[in-house]
C-alpha positions in Angstrom: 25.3 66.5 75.5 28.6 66.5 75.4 28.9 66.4 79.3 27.3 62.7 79.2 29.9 61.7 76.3 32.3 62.7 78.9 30.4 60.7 81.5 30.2 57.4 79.4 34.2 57.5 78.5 35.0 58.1 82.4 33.1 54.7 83.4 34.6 52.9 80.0 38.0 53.7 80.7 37.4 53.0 84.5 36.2 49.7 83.7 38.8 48.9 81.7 41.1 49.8 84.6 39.5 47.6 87.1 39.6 44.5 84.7 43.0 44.5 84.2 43.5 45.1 87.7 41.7 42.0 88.2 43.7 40.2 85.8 46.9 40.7 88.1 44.4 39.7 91.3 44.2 36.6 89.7 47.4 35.8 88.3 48.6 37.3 92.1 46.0 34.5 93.5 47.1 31.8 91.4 50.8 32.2 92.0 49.8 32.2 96.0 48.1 29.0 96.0 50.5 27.5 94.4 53.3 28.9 96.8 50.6 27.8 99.6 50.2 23.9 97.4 54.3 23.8 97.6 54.6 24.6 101.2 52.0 22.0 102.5 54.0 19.4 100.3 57.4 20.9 101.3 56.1 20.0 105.1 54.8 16.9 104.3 57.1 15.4 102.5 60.0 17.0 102.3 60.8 18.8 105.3 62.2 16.3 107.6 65.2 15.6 105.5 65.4 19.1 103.4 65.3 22.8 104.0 64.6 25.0 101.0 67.7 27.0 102.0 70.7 25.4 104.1 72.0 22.2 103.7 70.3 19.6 106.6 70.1 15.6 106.3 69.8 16.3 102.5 70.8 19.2 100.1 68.8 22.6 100.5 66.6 22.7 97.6 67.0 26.4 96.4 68.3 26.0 93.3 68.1 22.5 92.9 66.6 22.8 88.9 69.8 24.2 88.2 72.3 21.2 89.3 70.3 18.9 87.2 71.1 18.1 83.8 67.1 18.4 83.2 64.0 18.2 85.0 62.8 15.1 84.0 66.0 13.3 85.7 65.2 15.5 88.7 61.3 14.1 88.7 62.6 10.7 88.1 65.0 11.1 91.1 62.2 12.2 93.3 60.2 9.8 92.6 62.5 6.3 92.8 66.2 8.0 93.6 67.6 4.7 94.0 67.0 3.9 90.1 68.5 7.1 89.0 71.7 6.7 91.2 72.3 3.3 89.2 72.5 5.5 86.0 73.4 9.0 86.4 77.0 10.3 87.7 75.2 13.5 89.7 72.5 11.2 91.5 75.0 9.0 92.6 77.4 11.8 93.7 74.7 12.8 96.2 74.3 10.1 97.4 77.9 9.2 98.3 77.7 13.1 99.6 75.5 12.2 101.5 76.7 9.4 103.9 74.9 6.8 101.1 71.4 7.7 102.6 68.9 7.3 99.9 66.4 10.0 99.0 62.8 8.2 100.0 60.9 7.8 97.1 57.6 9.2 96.1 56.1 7.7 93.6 52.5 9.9 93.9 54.0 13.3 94.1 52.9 14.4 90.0 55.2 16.7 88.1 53.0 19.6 88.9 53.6 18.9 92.2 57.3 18.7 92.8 57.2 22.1 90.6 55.2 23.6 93.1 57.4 22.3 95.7 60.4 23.4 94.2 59.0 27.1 93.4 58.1 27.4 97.3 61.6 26.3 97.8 62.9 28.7 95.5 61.1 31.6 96.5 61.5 30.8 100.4 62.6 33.9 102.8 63.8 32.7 106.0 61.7 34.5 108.7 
């Protein structure tokens, strides 16, 4: 008797252990799709004017949350630059830094979206 209380509290406590390991699968999973969402809009959108980690026709974009003042300027810069540069000291010191060559604007990208740009960026290991 006592050998098949044993046997039940081996499968409980294994079945615990594979749902949490599941648990990180996903979270693993969910994390990777967005990396793979923010590297297929890094290349379509970004890439011939940025890299995530080097300077190139515009600023690398490692990093970038942390030279705006918040992210909603940032968004707002991404999507019409050209409006924030008529307001905001920072947007308008790139853009003189830059040889006066606006940012193109994308109006579509949603704020989900330039997040998972910039966390590809962020977490980008040249190869």
């Amino acid at each position: 008797m006592k050998f098949n209380y044993l046997i039940v509290l081996v499968f409980i406590i294994s079945c615990n252990n594979n749902s949490a390991g599941n648990k990180t699968t996903n979270t693993e999973n969910s994390v990777a799709v967005a990396n793979t969402n923010g590297e297929t809009l890094f290349k379509a959108n970004c890439a011939s004017c940025h890299k995530p980690n080097e300077r190139y026709v515009g600023p690398a974009l490692q990093g970038v949350v942390n030279r705006w003042e918040n992210k909603e300027l940032l968004y707002a810069f991404v999507r019409n630059s050209q409006e924030v540069i008529s307001r905001n000291a920072y947007a308008k010191k790139l853009y003189d830094e830059y040889k006066q060559s606006p940012m193109l604007p994308y109006p579509n990208l949603k704020d989900q979206d330039i997040d998972d740009i910039l966390r590809y960026c962020q977490n980008y290991i040249a190869e």
